[in-house]
C-alpha positions in Angstrom: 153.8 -14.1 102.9 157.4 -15.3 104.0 159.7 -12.7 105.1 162.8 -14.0 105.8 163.5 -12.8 109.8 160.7 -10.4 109.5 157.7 -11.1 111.7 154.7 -12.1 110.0 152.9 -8.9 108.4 155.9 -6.3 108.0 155.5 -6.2 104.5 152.0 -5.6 104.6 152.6 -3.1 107.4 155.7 -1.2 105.5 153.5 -1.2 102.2 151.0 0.2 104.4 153.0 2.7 105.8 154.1 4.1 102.8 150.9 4.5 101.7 150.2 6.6 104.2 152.9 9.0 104.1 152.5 9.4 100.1 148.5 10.3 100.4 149.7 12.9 103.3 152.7 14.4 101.9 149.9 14.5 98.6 146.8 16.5 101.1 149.9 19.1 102.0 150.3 19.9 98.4 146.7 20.5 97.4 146.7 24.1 99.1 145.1 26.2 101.7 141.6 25.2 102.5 139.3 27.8 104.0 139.2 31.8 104.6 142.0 33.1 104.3 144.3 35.3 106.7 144.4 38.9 106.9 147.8 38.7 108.6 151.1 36.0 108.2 150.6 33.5 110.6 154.7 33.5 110.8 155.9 37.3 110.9 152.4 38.6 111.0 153.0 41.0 108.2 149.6 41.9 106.6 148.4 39.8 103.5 147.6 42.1 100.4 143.8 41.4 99.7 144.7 40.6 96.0 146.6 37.6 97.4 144.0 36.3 99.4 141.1 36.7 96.8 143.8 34.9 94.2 144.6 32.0 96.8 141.6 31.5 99.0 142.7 30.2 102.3 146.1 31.5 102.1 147.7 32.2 105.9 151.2 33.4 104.4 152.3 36.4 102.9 154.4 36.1 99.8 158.1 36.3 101.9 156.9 33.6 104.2 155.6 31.1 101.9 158.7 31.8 99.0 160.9 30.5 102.0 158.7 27.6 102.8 159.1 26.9 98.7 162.5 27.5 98.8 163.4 24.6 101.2 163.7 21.2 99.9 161.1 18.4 101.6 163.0 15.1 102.0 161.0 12.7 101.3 161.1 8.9 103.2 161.0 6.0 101.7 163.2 3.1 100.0 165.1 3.7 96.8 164.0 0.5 94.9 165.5 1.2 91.5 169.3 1.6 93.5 169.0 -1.8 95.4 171.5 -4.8 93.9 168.4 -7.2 92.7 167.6 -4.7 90.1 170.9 -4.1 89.2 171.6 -7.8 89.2 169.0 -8.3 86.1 
């Protein structure tokens, strides 16, 4: 596929790429996997057992991970519906 000044296979690669970091940024949203933690792995406060029988695998207490929540993940990427062609139509 012709690129333009882009060696042969950048497309694929980017396409590739971006791939990638979707199905991983989408494995880091399914949850905590496993037994859960009696204690925060960040302030090492204890974990209240009712939260680790309602999340199973959970490794922060509810402080920790409401501040984890609370931050906003930027996401990579290319903004495709901003770029001039698709304005242009």
């Amino acid at each position: 596929m012709a690129g333009g000044w882009s060696r042969d296979g950048a497309v694929e690669e980017q396409i590739e790429a971006s791939l990638q970091d979707e199905l991983a940024r989408m494995r880091a949203r399914r949850g905590p996997m496993g037994e859960s933690a009696t204690h925060c792995v960040e302030c090492d406060e204890p974990i209240p057992e009712r939260r680790r029988e309602a999340i199973p695998g959970v490794k922060l207490c509810v402080e920790c991970q409401s501040g984890r929540d609370s931050r906003s993940q930027a996401r990579g990427g290319i903004n495709r519906r901003g770029s001039k062609d698709s304005q242009l139509k």
